[in-house]
KOLPAFI-400844 format. One record per residue (C-alpha): y, x, z; residue in three letters. Coordinates in steps of 0.1 Angstrom, whole numbers, plus 5000, padded with zeros to 4 digits. Layout:
// residues N
YXZALA...
// end
This chain:
// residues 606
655467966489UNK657367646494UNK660967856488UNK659367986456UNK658367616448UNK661467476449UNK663367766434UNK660767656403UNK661567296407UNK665567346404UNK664667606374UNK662867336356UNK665767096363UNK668367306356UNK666667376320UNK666067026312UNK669666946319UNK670767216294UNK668167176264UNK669966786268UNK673566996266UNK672367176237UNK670566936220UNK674166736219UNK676366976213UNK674167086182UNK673666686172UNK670366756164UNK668866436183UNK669566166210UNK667266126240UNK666565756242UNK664665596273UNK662365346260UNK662865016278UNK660264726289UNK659564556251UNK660864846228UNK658764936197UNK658965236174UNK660464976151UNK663164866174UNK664265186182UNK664365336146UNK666765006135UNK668865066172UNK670065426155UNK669665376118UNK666965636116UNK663165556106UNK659865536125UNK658265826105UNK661566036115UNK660965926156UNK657366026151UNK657966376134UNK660066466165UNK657866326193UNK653866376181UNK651466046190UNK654265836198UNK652865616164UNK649765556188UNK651365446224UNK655065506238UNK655365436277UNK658465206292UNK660365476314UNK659265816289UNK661865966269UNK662265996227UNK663966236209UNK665866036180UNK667366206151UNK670566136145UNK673466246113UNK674966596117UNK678466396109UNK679866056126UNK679165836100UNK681365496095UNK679465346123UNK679965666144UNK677465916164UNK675665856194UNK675566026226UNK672866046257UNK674666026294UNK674366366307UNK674866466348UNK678166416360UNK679866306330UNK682366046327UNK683765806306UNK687465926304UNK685366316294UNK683566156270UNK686965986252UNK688266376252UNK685066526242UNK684766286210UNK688566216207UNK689065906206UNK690065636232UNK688465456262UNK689165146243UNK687465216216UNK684865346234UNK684165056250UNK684864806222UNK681665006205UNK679964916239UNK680164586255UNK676964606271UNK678464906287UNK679964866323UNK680365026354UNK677265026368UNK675265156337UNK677465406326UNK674765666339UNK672265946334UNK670365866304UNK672065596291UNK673065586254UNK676465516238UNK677665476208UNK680765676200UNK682765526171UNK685665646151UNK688765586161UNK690065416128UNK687065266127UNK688264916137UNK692164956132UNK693864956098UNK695665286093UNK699565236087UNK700765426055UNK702665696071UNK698665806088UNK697365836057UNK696566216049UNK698266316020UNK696766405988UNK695566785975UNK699166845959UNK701166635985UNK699066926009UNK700267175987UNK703867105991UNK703767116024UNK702267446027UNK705867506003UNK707767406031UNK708567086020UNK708466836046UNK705566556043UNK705266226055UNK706466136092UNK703866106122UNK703365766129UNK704565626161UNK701565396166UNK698965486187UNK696965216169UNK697264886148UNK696464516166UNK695264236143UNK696963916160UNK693663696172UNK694063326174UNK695963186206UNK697163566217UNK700363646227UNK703063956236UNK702563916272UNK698663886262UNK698664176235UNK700964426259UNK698664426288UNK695264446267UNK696764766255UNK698264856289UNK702564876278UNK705164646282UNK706764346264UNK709364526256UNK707764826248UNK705764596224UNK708464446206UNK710464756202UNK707864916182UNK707864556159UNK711264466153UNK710364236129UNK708964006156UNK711363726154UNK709963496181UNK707863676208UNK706263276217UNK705163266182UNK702763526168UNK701163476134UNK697463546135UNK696063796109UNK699763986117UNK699064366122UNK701164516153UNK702064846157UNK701264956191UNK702765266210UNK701665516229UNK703165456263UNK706565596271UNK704865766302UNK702365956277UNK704166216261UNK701566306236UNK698166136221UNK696466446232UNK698566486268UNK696666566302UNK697466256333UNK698366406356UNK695166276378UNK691566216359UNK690965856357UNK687965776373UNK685465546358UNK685765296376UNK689565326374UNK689065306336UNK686364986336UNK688664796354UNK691764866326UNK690264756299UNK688564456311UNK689164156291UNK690563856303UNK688463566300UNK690263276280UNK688762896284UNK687862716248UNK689662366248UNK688462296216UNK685062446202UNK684762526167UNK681162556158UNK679562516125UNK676062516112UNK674862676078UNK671662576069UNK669562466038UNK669662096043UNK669461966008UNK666561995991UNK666462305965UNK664262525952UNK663362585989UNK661262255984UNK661661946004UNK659462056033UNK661762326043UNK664962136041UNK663061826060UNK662662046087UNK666362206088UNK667561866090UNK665061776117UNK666862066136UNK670561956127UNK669761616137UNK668661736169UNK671461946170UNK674061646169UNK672161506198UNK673061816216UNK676761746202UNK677261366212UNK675761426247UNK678261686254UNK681161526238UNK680261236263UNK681061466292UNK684661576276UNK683961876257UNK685561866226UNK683762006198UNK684962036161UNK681762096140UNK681462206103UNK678362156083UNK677462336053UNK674462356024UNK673762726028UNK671162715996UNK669062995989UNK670663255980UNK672963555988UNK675663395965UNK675563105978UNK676463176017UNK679463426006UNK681063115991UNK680862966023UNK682263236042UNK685063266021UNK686662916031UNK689262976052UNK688162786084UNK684963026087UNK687463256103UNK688263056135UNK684962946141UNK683663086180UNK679763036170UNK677862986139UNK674162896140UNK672063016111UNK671063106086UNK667563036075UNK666463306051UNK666563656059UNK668563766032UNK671563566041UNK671763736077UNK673264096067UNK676363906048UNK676563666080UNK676563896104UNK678664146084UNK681463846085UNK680863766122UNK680764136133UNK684364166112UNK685863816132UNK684363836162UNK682263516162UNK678763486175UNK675963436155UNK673363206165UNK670063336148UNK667563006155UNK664263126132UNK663763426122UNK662263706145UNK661963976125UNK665464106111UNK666564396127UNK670364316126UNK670064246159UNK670064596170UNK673464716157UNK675364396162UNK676364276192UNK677663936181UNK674163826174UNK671963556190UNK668363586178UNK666763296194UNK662663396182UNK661663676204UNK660563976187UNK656964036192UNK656864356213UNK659464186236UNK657563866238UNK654564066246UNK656064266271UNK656963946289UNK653663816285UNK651964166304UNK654464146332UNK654063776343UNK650463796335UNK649664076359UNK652763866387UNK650063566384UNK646863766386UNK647064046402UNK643764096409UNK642364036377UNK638864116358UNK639964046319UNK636763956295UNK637363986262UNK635963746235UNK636063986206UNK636563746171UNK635863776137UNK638263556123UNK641963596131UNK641963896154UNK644064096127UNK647063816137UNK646663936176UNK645464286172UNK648964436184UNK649564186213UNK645564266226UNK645964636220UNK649264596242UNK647264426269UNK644364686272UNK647164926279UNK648764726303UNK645564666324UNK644365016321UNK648165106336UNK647864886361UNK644264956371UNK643064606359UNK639264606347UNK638364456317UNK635064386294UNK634364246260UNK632064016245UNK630663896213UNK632263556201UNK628663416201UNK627763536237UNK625863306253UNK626663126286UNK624063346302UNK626363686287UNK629563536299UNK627963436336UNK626263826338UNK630163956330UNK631863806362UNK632863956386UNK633463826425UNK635863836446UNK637863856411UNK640363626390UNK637663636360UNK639663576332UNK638063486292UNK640663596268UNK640063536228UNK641163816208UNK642163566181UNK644363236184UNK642363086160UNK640362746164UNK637762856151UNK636563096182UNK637562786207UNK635162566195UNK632262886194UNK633162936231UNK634162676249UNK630962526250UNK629262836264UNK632062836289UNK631762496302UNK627862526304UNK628062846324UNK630562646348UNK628062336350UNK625162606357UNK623662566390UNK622762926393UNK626362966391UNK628062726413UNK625462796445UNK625263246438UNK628163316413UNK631263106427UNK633763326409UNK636763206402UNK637563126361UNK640163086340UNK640863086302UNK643863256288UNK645663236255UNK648163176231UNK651262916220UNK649262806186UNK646562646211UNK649162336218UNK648362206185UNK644762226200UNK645262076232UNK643761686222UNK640661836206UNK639762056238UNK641961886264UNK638361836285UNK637262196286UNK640962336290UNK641262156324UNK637462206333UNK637862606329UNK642162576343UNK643162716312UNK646462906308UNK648562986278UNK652363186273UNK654563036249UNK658363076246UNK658562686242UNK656862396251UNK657462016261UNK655561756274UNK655961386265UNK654861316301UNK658361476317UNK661561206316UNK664161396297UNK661661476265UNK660761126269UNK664161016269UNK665161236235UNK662561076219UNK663760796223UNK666860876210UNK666261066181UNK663860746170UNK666860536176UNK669360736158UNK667860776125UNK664660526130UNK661960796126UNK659861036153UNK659761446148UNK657961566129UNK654261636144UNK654361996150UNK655262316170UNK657862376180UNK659462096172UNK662762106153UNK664761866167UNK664561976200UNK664862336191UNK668362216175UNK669562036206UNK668562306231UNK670062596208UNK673062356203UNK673462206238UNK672962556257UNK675762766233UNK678262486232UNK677562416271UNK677662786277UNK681362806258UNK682762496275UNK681862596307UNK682862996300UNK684963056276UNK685163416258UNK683363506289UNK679863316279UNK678263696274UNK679263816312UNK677863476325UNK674363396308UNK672563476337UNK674463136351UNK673062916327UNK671262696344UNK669562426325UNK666562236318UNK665462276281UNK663661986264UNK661662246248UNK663262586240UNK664162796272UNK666763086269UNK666963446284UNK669163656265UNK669264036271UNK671664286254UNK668764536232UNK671164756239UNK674764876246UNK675864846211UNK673664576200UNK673064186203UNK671263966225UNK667363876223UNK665563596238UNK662963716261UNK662063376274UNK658463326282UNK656563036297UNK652762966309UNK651262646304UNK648262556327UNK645662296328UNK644362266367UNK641062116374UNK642961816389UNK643961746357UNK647861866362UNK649762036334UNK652562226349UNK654762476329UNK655362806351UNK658762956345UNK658863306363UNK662663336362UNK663862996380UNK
// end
């Protein structure tokens, strides 16, 4: 019985590992793993497809998808101009997957740079672009016409085969010695295909170089004589890391008051100002920055003139823009140059997921929640959730509490719910002993804190409960409630309240105290009294990029997880969405309010 068990179990393996075969040698879909924080939303965007496609091929994934489960996502019969995609299947490798799709490890990994070594596995997705997709094709490449093809087929000779394996667009600050071992030849080899080369010291950038195959390859197509092995082939084509000793950086934001209105542009120039803080305090250490400013306006228009000046092209970060339809032109540009893209507002573009030179500071919300679940469950792990069911606002929070129910039911968590108008009485009868008793609004609205935090606070103050009950309470809730915090700072210590926010400061720590103070002495004003606060948003997105490129160079992407600071208000932890794609921001704090009348801010990653 236990034979026929196992001859079942490698039966069942053995067919999953060929329907996967099948399904991409047919191209008829890609199976994606869903990661910690991925929505139907972010995955549709991550391959171009749609949500109502994902769902058609995977039935009820539109009501709950499950970190760790597999998706079928439908992908183009044809590699499109982005190129194709391609699941990890068992034992294949890197240097098979450059044969199977023709085209070049290189290229491969220039798709890829989230792509290394260690997750080049089983079930990982790449993308597999075309080969010409980021080289300009010389004019002897260029397939010849219907009746050039027809002379040919006459016998009479058409054009010559290009030496060039590919063409090389001269970056800023490369050189011969640089370009020939990126590409694995010689110098000489190098500058034998490029006569023209007049001074091999001296390259012009923007010059397109002809680069050939090596003299030990015989053919595009020819066999080594040993398989590379992937390791082998990591190792080639990494990238040497080159220090910045002078940052270019500019900012494109609206910061003059347009049609936008003057409350909009106040608060980008809140954020700039804050942002030269970042700029001055750095410079005072010795990095050398060389900033640009510019008006981005409103509109579409108004950006591509900006992008057209010529300094936009040496530029290693931008931060903006504002509006969401300036972010596809911006990020087309910094996709085509190389440059990263700072994204400091808005969370809910999705150019994030095909880009990998983005930034998007504001965590999208199924990543913020996700963040939220696991360090809530880390802090209470044996937790008895009651619900405060509202009737104002819970539309606003219906996703995140949805999430949350999931979460505990996963993690075998109970949970109850009450009536926004439950008495003291109701809420006492719902604990639980020998419990973390938790009250969580299903709204962040103010509105349902002042209904129950009275009820709470008498039902701690109850005798019954302090001499029988003795369970231990907390409240729970959201980043809107710092704008709260002086109307109920009482009850929030009373019932040691916590909340998750992705930023937070507290005039009560030195170095916020200290930018205050600054900022009111630079331009003889405070911040504006909200949050987040703009100002310190700019410095901490300014200060922690520039920082990060001073201290890194071109290597700030393989090196984030270094980044040690101490926001004033904005914390950072960027993760790649995926292989092909940008970087998100997937910090998350918890504020909390003790009984002894401490506020502490709990960062889980430190």
């Amino acid at each position: 019985m236990k034979i026929y068990s196992k001859v079942c179990l490698i039966f069942l393996l053995a067919m999953m590992v060929w329907c996967q075969a099948y399904a991409q040698e047919n191209q008829t879909y890609i199976i994606h793993t869903i990661q910690k924080g991925q929505s139907l939303y972010s995955i549709s965007n991550m391959y171009g497809t749609t949500v109502d496609a994902i769902v058609k091929l995977n039935p009820g994934s539109d009501q709950v998808i499950v970190e760790g489960k597999q998706l079928k996502v439908p992908r183009p019969d044809t590699i499109t101009d982005q190129g194709t995609f391609h699941t990890i299947l068992q034992g294949e490798t890197l240097y098979g997957l450059s044969q199977k799709y023709k085209v070049s490890v290189k290229s491969i990994l220039d798709a890829n740079p989230g792509l290394n070594e260690k997750n080049f596995r089983f079930g990982q997705v790449v993308n597999i672009p075309k080969e010409s997709a980021t080289t300009e094709v010389p004019a002897a490449q260029v397939q010849p016409s219907q009746p050039e093809a027809s002379k040919v087929q006459q016998g009479i000779p058409g054009p010559v085969q290009s030496r060039c394996k590919e063409m090389h667009k001269v970056e800023r600050k490369e050189t011969v010695f640089s370009i020939a071992r990126k590409y694995g030849i010689t110098e000489q080899e190098l500058l034998d295909a490029n006569p023209e080369i007049s001074d091999a010291k001296k390259l012009k950038r923007g010059k397109l170089l002809c680069i050939p195959y090596p003299k030990a390859q015989q053919s595009a197509t020819a066999q080594p004589e040993k398989t590379p092995t992937d390791a082998e082939l990591f190792s080639q084509n990494k990238v040497t890391e080159q220090k910045i000793s002078v940052i270019k950086a500019a900012v494109v934001l609206p910061l003059v008051p347009g049609e936008q209105g003057k409350a909009e542009s106040a608060r980008m120039l809140e954020y700039y100002q804050g942002f030269l803080l970042a700029v001055d305090s750095l410079k005072r250490t010795g990095t050398s920055i060389d900033l640009y400013t510019y008006d981005s306006g409103s509109t579409v228009a108004s950006v591509n003139s900006i992008l057209a000046k010529p300094e936009m092209q040496q530029m290693d970060v931008i931060f903006g823009p504002l509006y969401t339809e300036q972010i596809k032109p911006m990020a087309d540009f910094a996709s085509k140059h190389h440059i990263r893209l700072v994204i400091p507002f808005t969370s809910r573009d999705n150019t994030v997921y095909r880009n990998p030179d983005i930034y998007q500071i504001n965590t999208p919300q199924s990543y913020l929640y996700s963040e939220v679940y696991e360090h809530f469950v880390r802090q209470f792990p044996r937790a008895h959730v009651i619900f405060i069911n509202a009737t104002t606002g819970a539309e606003e929070k219906a996703e995140f509490i949805k999430g949350f129910r999931e979460e505990l039911t996963n993690k075998k968590l109970s949970f109850t719910n009450l009536s926004e108008d439950a008495t003291a009485e109701q809420m006492k009868e719902a604990l639980q002993k020998d419990k973390s008793n938790i009250f969580v609004p299903t709204s962040g609205s103010n509105t349902v804190l002042i209904k129950a935090l009275p009820q709470l606070t008498a039902m701690m103050n109850d005798s019954l409960y302090k001499e029988k009950v003795n369970a231990e309470v907390h409240l729970f809730g959201y980043p809107e409630w710092q704008t709260y915090t002086k109307d109920h700072l009482s009850a929030f210590f009373e019932l040691d309240t916590y909340f998750y926010t992705s930023f937070y400061t507290n005039n009560l720590l030195a170095a916020p105290r200290s930018f205050n103070s600054s900022f009111r002495r630079w331009y003889g004003k405070d911040m504006e009294d909200r949050y987040p606060k703009y100002g310190m948003l700019g410095f901490d997105t300014g200060f922690f990029f520039l920082k990060g490129l001073a201290q890194y160079g071109s290597g700030l992407e393989n090196n984030l997880d270094k980044m040690r600071l101490t926001p004033m208000q904005t914390g950072f932890k960027f993760d790649r969405v995926n292989n092909w794609g940008g970087f998100i921001n997937k910090k998350v704090f918890f504020v909390r309010f003790t009984p002894k009348f401490e506020l502490i801010k709990l960062d889980f990653d430190q």
